[in-house]
N, C-alpha and C positions, 0 to 999 in steps of 0.2 A: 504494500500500500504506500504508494510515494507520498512524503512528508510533506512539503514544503509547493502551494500550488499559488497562490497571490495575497492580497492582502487580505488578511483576516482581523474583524473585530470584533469587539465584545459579542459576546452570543445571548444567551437569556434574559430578558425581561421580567419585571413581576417581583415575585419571589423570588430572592437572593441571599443567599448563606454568607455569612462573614469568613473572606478569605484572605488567607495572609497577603503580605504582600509583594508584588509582583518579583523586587528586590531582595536577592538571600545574600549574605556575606559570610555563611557557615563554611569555611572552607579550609583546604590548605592546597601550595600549590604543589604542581606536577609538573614544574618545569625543569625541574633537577633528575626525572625520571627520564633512564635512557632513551625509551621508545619513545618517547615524546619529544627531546630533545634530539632523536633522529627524522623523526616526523617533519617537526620544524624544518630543521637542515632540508631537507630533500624539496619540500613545496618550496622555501626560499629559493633555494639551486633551480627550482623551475618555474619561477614567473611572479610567486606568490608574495607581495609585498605589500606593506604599509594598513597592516589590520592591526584594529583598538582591540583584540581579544586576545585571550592566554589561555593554553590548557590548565584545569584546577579537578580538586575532585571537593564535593560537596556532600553532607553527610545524612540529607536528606533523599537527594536526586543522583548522586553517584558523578559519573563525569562530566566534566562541564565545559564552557568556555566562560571566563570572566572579563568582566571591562578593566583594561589597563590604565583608560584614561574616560572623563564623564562623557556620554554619548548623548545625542540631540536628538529628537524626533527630524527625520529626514537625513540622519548619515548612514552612511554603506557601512556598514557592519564587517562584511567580507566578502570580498570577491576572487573567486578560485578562476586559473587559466584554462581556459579549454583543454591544454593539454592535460592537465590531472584530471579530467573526466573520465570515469568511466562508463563504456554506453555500450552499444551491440556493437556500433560501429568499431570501438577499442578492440572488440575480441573478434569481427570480423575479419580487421585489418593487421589480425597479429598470427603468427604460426596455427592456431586453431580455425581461420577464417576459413581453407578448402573443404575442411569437415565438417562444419557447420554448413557451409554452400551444399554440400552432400547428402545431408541428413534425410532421412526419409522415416515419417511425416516429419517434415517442417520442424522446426525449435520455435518454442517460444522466447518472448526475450528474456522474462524470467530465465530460463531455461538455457540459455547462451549466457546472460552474467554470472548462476548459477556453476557452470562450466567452466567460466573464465578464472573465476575467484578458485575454482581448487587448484586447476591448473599451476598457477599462480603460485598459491600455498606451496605447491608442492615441490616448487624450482627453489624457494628458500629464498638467502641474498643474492643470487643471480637475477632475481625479477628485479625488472623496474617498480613494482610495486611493493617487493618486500617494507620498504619503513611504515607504509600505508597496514597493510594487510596486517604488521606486527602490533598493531596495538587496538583492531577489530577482537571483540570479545571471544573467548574460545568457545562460550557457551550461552545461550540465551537465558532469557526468566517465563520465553514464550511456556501455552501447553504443551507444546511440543517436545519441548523437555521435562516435562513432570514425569512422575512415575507412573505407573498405571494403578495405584492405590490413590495417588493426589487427585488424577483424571476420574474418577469413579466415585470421589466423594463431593467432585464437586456442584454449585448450585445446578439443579437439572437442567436449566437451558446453557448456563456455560456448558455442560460436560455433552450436549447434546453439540453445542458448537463447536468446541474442543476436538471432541469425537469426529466431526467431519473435517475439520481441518488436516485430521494427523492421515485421515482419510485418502484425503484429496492429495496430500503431497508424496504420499507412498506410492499412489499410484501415478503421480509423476514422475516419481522416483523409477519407476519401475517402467514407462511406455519408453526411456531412454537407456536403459544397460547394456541394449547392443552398441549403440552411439558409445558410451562411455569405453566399452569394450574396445572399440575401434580406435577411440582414440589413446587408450594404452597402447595398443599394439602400433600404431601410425607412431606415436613419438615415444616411443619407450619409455614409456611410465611405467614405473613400478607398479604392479597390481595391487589391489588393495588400497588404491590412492582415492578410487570413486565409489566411496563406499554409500550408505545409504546415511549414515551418520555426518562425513561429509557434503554429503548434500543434502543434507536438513541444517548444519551451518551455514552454507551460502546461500541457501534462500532464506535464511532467517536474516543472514548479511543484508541481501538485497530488498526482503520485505521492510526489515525494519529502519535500513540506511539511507534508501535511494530518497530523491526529490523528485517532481514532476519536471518533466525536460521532455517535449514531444518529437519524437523524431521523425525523420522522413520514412513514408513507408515501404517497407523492400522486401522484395519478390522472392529474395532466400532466405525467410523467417516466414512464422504462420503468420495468420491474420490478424493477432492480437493486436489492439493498440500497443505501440513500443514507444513508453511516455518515462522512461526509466533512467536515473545517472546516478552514481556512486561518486560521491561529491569528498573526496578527504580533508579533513579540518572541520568543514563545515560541518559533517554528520555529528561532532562533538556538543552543537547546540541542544539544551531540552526543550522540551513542550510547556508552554504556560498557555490555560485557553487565556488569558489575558493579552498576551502579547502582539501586535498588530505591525505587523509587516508587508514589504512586498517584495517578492523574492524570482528569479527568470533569469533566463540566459538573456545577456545583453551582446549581441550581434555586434555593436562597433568596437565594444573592446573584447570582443570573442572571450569570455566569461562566464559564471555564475555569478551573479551578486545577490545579497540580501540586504535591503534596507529596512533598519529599523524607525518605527515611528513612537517608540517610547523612551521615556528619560531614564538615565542611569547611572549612579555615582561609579568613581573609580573603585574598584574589586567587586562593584555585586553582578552578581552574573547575570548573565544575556540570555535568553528565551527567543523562541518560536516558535508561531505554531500548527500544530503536525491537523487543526481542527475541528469542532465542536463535535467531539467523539464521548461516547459515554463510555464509563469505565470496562464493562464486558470487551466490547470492541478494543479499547486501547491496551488492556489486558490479552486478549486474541492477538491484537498486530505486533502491539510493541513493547508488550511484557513488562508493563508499570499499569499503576492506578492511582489515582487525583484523589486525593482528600479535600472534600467540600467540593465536588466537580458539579456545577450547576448545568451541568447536560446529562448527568447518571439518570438511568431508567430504569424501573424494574419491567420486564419485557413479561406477557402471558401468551397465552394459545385456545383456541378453540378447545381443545381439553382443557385447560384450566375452569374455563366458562361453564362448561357440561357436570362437570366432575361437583361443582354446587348448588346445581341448580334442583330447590326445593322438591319437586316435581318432576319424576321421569320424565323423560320425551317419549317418545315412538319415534323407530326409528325412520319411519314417514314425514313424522313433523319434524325431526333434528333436521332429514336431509334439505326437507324443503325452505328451511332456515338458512341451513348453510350456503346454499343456492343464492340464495338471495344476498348474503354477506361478499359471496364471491362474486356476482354482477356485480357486486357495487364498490370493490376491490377493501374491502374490509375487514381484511385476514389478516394483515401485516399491521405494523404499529400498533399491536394492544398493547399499550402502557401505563405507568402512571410515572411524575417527576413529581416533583417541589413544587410545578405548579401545577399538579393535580391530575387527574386521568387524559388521558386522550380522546382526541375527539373521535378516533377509529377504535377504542374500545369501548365509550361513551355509545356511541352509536349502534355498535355490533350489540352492546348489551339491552336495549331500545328494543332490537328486531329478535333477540331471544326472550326476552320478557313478553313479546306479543303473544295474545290468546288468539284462538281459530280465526275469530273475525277480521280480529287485523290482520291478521297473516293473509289472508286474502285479500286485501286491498293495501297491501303492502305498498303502492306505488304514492298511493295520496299517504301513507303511514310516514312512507320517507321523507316524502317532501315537506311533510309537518315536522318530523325530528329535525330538519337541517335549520330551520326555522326555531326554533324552540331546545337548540342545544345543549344547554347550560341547561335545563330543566331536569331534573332527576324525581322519575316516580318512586315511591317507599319500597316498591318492588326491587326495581332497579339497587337503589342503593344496597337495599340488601343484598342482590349479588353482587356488588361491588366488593362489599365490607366482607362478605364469607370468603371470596377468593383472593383478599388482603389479608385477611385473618389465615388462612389457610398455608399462603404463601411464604408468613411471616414463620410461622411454626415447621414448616418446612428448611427455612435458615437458621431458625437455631439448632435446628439438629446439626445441620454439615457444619454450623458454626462450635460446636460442642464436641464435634466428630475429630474438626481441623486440630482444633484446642487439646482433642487425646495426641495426634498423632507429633502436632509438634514437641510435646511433653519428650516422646524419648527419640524424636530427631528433628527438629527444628530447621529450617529452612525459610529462605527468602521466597519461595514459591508460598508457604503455606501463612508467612504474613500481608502477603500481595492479595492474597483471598481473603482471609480475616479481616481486612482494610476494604476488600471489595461489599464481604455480608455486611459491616459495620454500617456503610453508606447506604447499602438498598434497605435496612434495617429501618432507618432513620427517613426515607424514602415512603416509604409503607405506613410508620407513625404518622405522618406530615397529614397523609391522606385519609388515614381515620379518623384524622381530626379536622380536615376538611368535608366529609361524608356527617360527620355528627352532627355538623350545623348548616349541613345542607348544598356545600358549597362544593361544588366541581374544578373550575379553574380560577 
């Protein structure tokens, strides 16, 4: 999921949670750290000059970049040379480019930077990318790297997520091991270099590293949009939703720049952001979670909805309900935030609460719900409140469960989830106390 795509600002209205502030100066630096201090070296030796920022590690947010000197709304923050890019074109145009041209089905670009980064890895200090590559993490905080005990206890729609993701890239992993085959045997790689583990590091590289950078579209890649670049230095910045940027390759000075549009003393660090992502998702892509993230959701499902409703259906009347949620594409976004339920499960719960009558004249039903939104019948509310209530006791179990397991092994995975039920906890209160007095959004 590329990070970094134009300007982003403040996101929620309404209801807003007291958040620290945008400026941290909890830190120490890492400029005396060798990879770091090679890093530097190498962007300097190639193009990279004249940025307000420094590597630091911070003891909230992990690594960082800090302000050297106070920053303005409207200065360049950093701009990388096109050469330090990494893109399809970098591993097109490098020793892997004839087998990637080769490939059959198509690579994606995932799929080619993916290829390029092990390759890479596995040449050591003879790559041109070794100082880069040396100080990308060895290992993520994605699910991807949980264990299959972590993955199994988690909230049912993360691990329903989780579970497709780890899905999705195994068999990634897998529709290319002849290709990977080939190109051991083409440059003599050592076997064992393209394993399945290394390549769940480089697509965790490229998920969680790259920027949006759209490229030209080319005939020896699949279809995919190839909107992807692997930016060094740069990827060092974190995510604040607060942070209001505008970020693009700049064509006259052949670039990446980021400008920032907020103020910043000398040492507090610098943000961007990756945006308005709710913690599930920023946990899924990029293996952190926001405290106090005024975009977090608790997410349900048509089983959610069913599983409390007072009244069996038949399975006649569910389907012909459901029919009708799916005309009207009301399957997706059942939520609730901070500022109260969604309108798409507001509404889904409207045309489930209907008796025979209405469901038969569903058509004027609708168009009076869309009208009258904010309106919640005693019906309604109570399935609201049963599958909050429901939902809520469902998190304290995995919250109780997390709680045994970090007891006799403790992990950063399993406080990232603790921090994730904490929020949709607090989530779920907001909104039983908006349902008590009648109040939706």
């Amino acid at each position: 999921m590329p990070r970094v795509v134009h300007r982003i600002m403040k996101g929620r209205t309404g209801r807003v949670r007291h958040r620290k502030k945008l400026s941290r100066k909890d830190h120490y630096s890492t400029t005396n750290d060798t990879a770091y201090v090679n890093l530097l070296k190498w962007i300097t030796k190639n193009g990279f000059h004249g940025c307000s920022l420094s590597p630091a590690y911070f003891h909230d947010t992990g690594r960082g970049l800090k302000a050297r000197k106070s920053i303005k709304p409207g200065d360049v923050i950093v701009s990388v040379p096109e050469r330090l890019l990494i893109t399809t074109t970098t591993a097109l145009n490098s020793y892997l480019g004839p087998l990637i041209k080769s490939a059959r089905p198509r690579l994606s670009p995932v799929q080619v930077l993916s290829t390029f980064l092990i390759a890479e890895r596995s040449r050591g200090i003879l790559s041109f990318w070794h100082p880069y590559i040396d100080v990308l993490p060895s290992e993520y905080n994605l699910p991807l790297y949980f264990t299959a005990k972590e993955v199994e206890m988690l909230p049912e729609h993360m691990k329903t997520a989780a579970e497709k993701q780890r899905h999705e890239i195994q068999t990634l992993f897998k529709s290319m091991e002849l290709f990977l085959k080939r190109v051991e045997e083409n440059l003599h790689i050592s076997s064992g270099v393209f394993t399945y583990e290394a390549f769940r590091w480089a697509w965790c590289s490229v998920n969680t590293r790259c920027v949006y950078m759209l490229q030209a579209k080319n005939s020896e890649l699949s279809a995919d949009e190839d909107h992807y670049a692997l930016v060094p230095f740069l990827d060092l910045l974190n995510h604040s939703a607060d942070a209001q940027i505008t970020a693009g390759y700049n064509a006259e000075k052949n670039c990446y720049e980021i400008t920032s549009w907020n103020n910043y003393s000398k040492y507090d660090q610098v943000f961007i952001c990756y945006g308005p992502h709710d913690n599930t998702k920023l946990m899924l892509e990029y293996g952190f979670v926001l405290p106090n993230n005024a975009h977090d959701v608790v997410l349900f499902n048509l089983d959610d909805v069913r599983a409390v409703l007072s009244v069996p259906h038949s399975e006649k009347n569910w389907q012909g309900k459901l029919k009708i949620l799916k005309d009207h594409n009301l399957t997706s976004d059942l939520s609730c935030s901070i500022d109260g339920l969604s309108w798409s499960l507001i509404t889904a719960l409207k045309i489930v609460a209907m008796n025979y009558t209405e469901l038969k004249k569903y058509k004027r039903s609708f168009s009076s719900m869309i009208l009258q939104e904010n309106e919640l019948s005693a019906v309604v509310s109570g399935i609201a409140v049963c599958m909050i209530k429901k939902a809520m006791t469902s998190l304290e179990h995995t919250e109780a469960a997390y709680k045994r397991l970090g007891q006799s092994s403790g992990s950063r995975n399993q406080s990232m989830v603790l921090e994730l039920i904490k929020q949709q906890k607090e989530i779920l209160h907001i909104n039983l106390e908006m349902l008590g007095t009648g109040t939706v959004t």
